[in-house]
C-alpha positions as CSV (number, residue, x, y, z in Angstrom):
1,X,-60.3,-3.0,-83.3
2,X,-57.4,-2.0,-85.6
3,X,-57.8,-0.8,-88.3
4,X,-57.0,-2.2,-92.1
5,X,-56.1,-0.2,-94.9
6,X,-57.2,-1.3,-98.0
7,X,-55.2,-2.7,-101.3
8,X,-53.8,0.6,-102.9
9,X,-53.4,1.1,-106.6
10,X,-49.7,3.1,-107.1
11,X,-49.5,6.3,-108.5
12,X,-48.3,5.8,-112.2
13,X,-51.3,3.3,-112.4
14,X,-49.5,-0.1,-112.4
15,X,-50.8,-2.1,-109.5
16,X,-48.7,-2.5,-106.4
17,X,-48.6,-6.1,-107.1
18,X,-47.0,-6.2,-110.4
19,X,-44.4,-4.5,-108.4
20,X,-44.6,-6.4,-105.9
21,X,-44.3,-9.5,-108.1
22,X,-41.0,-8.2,-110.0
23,X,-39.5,-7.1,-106.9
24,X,-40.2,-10.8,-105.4
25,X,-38.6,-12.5,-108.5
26,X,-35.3,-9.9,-108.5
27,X,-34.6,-11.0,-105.1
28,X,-35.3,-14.8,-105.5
29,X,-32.3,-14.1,-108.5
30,X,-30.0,-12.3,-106.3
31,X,-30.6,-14.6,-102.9
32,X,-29.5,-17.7,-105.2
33,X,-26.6,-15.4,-106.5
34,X,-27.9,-15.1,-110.4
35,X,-27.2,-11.6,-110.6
36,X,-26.9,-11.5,-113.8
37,X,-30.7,-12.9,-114.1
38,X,-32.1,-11.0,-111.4
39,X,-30.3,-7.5,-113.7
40,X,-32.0,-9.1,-116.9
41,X,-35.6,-9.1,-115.0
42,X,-35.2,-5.5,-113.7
43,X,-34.4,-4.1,-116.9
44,X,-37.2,-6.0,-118.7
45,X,-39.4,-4.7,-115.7
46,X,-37.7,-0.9,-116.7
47,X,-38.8,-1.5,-120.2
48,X,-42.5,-2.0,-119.5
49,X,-42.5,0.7,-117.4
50,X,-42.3,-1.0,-113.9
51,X,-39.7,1.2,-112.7
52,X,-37.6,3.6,-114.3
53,X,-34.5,2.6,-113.4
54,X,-33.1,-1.6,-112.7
55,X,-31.3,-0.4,-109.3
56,X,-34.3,1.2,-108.1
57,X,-37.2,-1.0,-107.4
58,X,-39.7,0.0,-104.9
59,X,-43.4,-1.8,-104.8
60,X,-44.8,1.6,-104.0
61,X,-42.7,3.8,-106.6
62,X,-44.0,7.7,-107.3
63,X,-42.2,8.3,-110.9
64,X,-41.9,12.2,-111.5
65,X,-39.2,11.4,-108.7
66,X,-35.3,11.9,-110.1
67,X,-33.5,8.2,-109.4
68,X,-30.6,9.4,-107.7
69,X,-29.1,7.4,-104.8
70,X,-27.2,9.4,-102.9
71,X,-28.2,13.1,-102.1
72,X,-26.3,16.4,-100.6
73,X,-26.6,16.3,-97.1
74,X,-25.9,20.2,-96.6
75,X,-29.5,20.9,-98.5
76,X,-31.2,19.8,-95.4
77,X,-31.6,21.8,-92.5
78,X,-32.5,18.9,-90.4
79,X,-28.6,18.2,-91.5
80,X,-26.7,21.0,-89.5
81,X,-29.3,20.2,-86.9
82,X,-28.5,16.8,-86.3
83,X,-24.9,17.2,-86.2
84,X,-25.0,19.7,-83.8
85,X,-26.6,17.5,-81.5
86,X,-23.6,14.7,-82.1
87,X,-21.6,14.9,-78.6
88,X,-24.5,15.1,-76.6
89,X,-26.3,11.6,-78.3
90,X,-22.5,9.9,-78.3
91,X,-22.0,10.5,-74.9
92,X,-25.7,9.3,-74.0
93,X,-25.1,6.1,-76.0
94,X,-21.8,5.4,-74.7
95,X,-23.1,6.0,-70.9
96,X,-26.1,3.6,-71.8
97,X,-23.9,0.7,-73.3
98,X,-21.6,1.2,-70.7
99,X,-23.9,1.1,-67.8
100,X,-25.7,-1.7,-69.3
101,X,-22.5,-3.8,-68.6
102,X,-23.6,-6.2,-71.8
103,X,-20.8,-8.2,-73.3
104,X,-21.7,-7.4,-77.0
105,X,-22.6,-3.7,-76.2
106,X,-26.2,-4.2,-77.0
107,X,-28.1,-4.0,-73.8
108,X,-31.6,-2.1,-74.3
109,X,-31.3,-2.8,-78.1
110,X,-33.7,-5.4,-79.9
111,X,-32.3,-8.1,-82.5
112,X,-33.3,-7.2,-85.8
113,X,-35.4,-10.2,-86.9
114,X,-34.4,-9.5,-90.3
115,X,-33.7,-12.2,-93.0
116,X,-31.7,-9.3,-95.1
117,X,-28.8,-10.1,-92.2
118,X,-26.8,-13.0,-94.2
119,X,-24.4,-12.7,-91.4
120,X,-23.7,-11.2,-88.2
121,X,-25.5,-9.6,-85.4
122,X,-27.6,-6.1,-86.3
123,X,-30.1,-4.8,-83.0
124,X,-31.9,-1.6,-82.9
125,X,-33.9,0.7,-80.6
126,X,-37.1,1.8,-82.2
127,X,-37.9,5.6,-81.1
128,X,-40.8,7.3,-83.5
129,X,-42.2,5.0,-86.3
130,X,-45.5,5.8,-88.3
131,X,-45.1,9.2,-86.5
132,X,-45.8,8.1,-83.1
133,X,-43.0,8.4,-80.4
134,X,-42.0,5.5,-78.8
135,X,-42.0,6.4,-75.2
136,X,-40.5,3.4,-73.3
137,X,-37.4,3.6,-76.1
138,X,-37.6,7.6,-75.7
139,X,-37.5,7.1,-71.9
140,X,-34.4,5.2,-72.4
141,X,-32.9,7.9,-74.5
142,X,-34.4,10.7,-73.7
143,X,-31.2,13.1,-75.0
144,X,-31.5,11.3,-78.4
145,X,-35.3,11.7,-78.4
146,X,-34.9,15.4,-77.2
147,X,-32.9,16.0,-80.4
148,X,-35.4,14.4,-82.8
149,X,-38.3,15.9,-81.2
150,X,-37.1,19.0,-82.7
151,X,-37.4,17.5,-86.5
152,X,-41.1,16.9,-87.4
153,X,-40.0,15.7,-90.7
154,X,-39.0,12.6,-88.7
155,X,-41.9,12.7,-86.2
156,X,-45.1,13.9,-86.7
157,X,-44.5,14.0,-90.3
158,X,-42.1,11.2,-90.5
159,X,-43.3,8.8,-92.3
160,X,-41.1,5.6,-91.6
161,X,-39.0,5.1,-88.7
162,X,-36.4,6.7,-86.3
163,X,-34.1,4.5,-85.2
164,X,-30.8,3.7,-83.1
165,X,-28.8,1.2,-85.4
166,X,-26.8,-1.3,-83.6
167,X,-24.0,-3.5,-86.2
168,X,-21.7,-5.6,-84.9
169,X,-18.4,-7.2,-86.8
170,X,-18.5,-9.3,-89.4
171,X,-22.3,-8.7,-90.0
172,X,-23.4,-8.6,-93.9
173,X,-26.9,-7.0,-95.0
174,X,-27.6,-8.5,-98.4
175,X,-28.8,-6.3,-101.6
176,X,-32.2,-5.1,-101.5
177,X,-34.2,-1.6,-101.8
178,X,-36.5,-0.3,-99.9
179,X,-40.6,0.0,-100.0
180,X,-40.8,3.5,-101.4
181,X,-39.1,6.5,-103.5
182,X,-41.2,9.1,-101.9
183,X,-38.7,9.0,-98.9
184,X,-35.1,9.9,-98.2
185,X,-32.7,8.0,-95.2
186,X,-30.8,10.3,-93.0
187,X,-27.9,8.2,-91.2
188,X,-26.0,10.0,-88.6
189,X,-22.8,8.5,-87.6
190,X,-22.5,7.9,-83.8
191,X,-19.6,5.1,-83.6
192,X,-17.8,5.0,-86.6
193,X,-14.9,2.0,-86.9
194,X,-13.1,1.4,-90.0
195,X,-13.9,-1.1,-92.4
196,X,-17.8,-0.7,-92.2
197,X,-19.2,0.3,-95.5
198,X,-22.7,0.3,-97.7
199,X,-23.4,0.5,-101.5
200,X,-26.5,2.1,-103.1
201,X,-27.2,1.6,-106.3
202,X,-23.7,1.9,-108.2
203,X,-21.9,3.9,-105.6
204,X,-19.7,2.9,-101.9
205,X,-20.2,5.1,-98.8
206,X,-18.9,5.3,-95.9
207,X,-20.3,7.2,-92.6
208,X,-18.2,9.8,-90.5
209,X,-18.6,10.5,-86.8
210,X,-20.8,13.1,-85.7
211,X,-21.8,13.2,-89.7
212,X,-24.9,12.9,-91.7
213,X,-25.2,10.5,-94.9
214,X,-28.2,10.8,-97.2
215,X,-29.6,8.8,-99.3
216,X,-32.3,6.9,-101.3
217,X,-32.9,3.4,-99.6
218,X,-35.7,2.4,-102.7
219,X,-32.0,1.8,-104.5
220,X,-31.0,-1.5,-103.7
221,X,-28.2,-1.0,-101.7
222,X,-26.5,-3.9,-99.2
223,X,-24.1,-3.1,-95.7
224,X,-20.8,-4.4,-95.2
225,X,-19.4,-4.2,-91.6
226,X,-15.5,-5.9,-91.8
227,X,-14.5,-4.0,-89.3
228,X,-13.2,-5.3,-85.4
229,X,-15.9,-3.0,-83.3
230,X,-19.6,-2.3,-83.3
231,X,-20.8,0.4,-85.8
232,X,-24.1,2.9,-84.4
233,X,-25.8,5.2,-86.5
234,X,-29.2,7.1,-85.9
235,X,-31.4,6.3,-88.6
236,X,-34.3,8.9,-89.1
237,X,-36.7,8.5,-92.7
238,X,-38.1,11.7,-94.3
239,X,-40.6,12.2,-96.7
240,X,-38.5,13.2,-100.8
241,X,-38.3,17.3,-101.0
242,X,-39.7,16.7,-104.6
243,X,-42.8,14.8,-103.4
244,X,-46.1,16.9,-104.6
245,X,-48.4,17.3,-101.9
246,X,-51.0,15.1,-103.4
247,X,-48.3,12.6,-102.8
248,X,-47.2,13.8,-99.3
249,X,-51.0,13.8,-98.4
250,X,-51.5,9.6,-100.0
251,X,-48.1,8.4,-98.5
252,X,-48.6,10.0,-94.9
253,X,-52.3,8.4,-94.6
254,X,-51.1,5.3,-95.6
255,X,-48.7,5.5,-92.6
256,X,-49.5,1.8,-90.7
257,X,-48.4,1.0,-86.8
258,X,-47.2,-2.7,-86.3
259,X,-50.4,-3.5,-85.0
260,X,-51.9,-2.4,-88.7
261,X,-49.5,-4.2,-90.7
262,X,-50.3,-7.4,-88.8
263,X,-54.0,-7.4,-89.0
264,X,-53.3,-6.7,-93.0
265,X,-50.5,-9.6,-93.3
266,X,-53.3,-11.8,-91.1
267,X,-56.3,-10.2,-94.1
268,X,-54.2,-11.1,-96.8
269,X,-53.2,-13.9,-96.2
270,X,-56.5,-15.3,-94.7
271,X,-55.0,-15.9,-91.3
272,X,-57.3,-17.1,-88.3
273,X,-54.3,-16.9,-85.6
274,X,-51.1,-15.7,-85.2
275,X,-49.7,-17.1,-82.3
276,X,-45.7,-16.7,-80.2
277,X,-44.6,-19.3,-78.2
278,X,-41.8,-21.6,-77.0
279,X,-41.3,-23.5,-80.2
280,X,-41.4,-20.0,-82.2
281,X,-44.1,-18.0,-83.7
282,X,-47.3,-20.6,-85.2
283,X,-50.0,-19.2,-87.9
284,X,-53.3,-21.2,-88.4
285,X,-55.0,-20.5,-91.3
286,X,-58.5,-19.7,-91.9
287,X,-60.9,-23.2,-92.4
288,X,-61.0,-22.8,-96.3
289,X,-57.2,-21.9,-96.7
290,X,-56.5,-24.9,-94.8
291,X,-59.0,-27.7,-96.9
292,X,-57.5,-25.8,-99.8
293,X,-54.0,-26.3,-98.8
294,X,-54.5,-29.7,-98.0
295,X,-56.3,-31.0,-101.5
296,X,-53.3,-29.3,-103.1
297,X,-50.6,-31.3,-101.1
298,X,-52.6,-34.4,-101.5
299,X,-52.9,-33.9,-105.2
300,X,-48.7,-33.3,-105.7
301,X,-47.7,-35.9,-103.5
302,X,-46.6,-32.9,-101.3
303,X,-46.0,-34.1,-97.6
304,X,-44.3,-30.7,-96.7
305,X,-43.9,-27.1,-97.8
306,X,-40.8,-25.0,-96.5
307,X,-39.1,-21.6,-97.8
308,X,-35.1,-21.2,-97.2
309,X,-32.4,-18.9,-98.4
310,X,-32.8,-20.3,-102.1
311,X,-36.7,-19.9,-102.2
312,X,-39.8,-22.5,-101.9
313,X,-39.1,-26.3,-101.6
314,X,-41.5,-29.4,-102.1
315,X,-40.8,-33.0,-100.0
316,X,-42.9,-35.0,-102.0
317,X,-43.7,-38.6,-101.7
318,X,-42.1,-40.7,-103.6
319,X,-43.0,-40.7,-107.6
320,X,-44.0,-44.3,-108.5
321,X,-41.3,-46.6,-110.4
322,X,-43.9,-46.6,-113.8
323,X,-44.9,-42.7,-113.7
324,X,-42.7,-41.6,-116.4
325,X,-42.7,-39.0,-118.8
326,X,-44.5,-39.6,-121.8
327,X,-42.7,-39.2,-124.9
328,X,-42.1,-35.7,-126.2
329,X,-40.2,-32.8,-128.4
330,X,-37.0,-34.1,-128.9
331,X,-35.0,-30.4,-129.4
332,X,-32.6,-28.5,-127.7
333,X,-35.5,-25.5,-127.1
334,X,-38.1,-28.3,-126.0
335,X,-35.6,-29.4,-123.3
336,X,-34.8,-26.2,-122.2
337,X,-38.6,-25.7,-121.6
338,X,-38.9,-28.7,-119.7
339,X,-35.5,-28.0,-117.6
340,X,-36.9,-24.5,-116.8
341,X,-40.3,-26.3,-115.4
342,X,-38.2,-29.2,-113.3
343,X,-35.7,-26.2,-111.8
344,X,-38.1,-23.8,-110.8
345,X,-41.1,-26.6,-109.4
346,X,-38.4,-28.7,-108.0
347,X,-38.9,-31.4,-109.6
348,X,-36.8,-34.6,-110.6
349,X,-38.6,-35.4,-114.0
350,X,-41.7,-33.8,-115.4
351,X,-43.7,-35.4,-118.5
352,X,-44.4,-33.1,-121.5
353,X,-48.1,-32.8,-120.6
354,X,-48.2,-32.5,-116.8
355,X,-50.3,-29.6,-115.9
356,X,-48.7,-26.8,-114.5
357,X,-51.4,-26.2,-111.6
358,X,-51.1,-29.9,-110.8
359,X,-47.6,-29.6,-110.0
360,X,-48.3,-27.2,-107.1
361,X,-47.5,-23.9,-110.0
362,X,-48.9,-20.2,-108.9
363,X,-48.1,-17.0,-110.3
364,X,-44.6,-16.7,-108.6
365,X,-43.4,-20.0,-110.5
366,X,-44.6,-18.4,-113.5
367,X,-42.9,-15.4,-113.0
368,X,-39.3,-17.4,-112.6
369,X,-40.2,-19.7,-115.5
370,X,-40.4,-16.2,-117.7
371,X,-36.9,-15.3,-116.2
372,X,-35.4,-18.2,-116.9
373,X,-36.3,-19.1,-120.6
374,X,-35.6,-15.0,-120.8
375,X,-32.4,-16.0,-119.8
376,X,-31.6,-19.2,-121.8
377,X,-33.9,-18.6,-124.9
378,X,-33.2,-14.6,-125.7
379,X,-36.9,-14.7,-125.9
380,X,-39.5,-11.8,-124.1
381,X,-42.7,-14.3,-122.7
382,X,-45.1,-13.2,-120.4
383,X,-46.6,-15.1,-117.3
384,X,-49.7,-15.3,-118.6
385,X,-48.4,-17.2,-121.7
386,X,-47.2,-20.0,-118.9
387,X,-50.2,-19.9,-117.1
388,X,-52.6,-20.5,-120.6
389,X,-49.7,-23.0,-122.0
390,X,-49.9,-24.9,-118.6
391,X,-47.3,-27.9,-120.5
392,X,-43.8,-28.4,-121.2
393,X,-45.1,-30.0,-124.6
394,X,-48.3,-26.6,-125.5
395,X,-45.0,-24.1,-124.2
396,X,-42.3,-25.9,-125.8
397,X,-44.7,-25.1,-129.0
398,X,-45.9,-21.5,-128.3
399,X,-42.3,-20.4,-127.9
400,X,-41.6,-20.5,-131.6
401,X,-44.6,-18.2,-132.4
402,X,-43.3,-15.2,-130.4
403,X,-40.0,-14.3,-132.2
404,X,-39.7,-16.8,-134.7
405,X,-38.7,-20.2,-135.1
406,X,-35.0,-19.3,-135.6
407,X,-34.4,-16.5,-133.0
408,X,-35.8,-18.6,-129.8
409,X,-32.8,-21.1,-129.7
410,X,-30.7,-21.8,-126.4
411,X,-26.9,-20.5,-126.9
């Protein structure tokens, strides 16, 4: 039976939810290419003491850590190491990708089933992760593994993932940051072409052949590869040199294998199945979820549920030609309200006392309704103020109350 580790509570005492919750919302913002939104949630998150700073927004975030994104490589032994080890991994890699005969120069490597990859092609060969050594990928590099073996930051003590990184031209990873600031990213360049480049936080880097890059992958940070030939690196994670041991001790037993992480997603979200076929990979929910999900469908008109690139979409049966909105607030700041419900719950119209709930709302709606009247009204609201005014009409007048009448005005 695997095991399931339990909901943790972050150090610094904020749930990982709330994190989790902000982090969501933030990259919602920046998938639909309102940066300037998703900037305006991170630093109200910074300001209630989320995070402590906007660029660096991990759920599980350890905060007498210094925010820095990019660290010295030479002040890690490991480093030197590494980089001694550089012809002997690039001639292994090259003999592998050559011998593999593969067209793309991918053979043995993996496709990253990744929806951070916006375009492009980016594989990868999996060699420790959680600590435990991958032994058919070792097998398969065995002068790579050799080399690693020798670090137990990255193995035994490793507590993410040591990788070979496989990015081919034209491929674009967009902005995000990582799960956690207890750990640092070691990159070692193996095949190097110009024009491949990453940002974290504020800053652009570049990797060097036979080189080690270091840096702090809880900063959102995005890849770039416009170059004309594939770029490698050998990814290893390490725990933060300033981690306490009480926090070494929490974020190595919270290491999870695959296995782990599935039974938790399958937990959490009240999963009876998980099943990979043909026609792609099918989840059944557990009998409850499923009457649940089906009274709430039945009660929006909802025929179908589906998530793409700009978030979570309704198809909805047609509304009925005499279901129109009652009569309302006639204001600018009323019709703001009302515009921030239709965008976000995708709807057409919406009458000035339709219930939130009834409209298919949950706690992530409400989230991106605080953003966006943040956004258009100047005004600080929290979710649960959307979730107790559950109307365009009860928010439209609770709005007022919270700076004052004349301060919460669209511009």
């Amino acid at each position: 039976m695997t095991e399931v580790r339990p909901r943790e509570v972050l150090l610094g005492g904020a749930d990982v939810e709330v994190r989790r919750r902000y982090a969501e919302l933030v990259d919602v913002l920046l998938r639909e290419g309102r940066g300037e939104a998703a900037r305006s949630v991170a630093d109200l998150a910074v300001s209630h003491g989320v995070w402590s700073h906007p660029l660096q927004r991990p759920v599980d975030f350890h905060p007498g850590l210094e925010p820095r994104p990019v660290y010295d490589a030479t002040q890690m032994w490991f480093v030197a190491h590494l980089e001694s080890w550089f012809p002997a991994i690039r001639a292994e890699v090259d003999a592998r990708l050559r011998d593999a005969g593969s067209p793309d120069g991918s053979a043995g490597f993996a496709p990253v089933d990744e929806p951070l990859l916006s375009a492009g092609r980016w594989d990868q060969v999996v060699l420790y992760e959680a600590g435990r050594r991958q032994e058919e990928a070792c097998a398969m590099f065995p002068v790579t593994a050799a080399a690693v073996a020798e670090i137990p930051e990255a193995t035994t003590m490793g507590p993410g993932v040591v990788t070979l990184s496989l990015m081919q031209p034209g491929s674009r990873v967009r902005p995000h940051c990582g799960r956690t600031n207890a750990q640092l990213r070691v990159h070692l360049g193996v095949r190097v072409p110009g024009g491949a480049s990453m940002r974290v936080g504020d800053e652009w880097v570049t990797w060097e052949e036979g080189r080690c890059l270091v840096f702090d992958d809880s900063f959102e940070h995005e890849v770039r590869h416009e170059g004309d030939k594939p770029r490698l690196i050998l990814l290893i994670d390490v725990l933060h040199p300033d981690l306490t041991e009480d926090g070494r001790r929490r974020v190595l037993g919270r290491r999870a294998t695959v296995e782990q992480q599935v039974a938790a997603f399958m937990l959490e979200n009240d999963l009876d199945a998980v099943e990979s076929g043909a026609n792609g990979v099918v989840m059944r929910p557990s009998a409850g979820s499923s009457a649940l999900i089906r009274r709430y469908m039945v009660e929006t008109g909802a025929t179908a549920v589906r998530r793409d690139a700009s978030g979570i979409r309704f198809d909805r049966q047609p509304t009925p030609p005499d279901a129109t909105p009652a009569d309302g607030p006639d204001d600018r700041l009323s019709e703001a309200v009302r515009a921030a419900w239709m965008e976000v719950l995708e709807r057409t119209d919406i009458g000035w006392d339709d219930d939130f709930f009834e409209l298919g709302g949950n706690s992530l709606h409400a989230v991106r309704i605080v953003a966006r009247l943040s956004e258009d009204l100047h005004v600080e609201l929290s979710v649960r103020a959307v979730l107790e005014h559950a109307s365009p009409r009860a928010m439209a007048a609770y709005v007022p109350t919270v700076l004052g009448d004349a301060q919460a005005r669209p511009c």
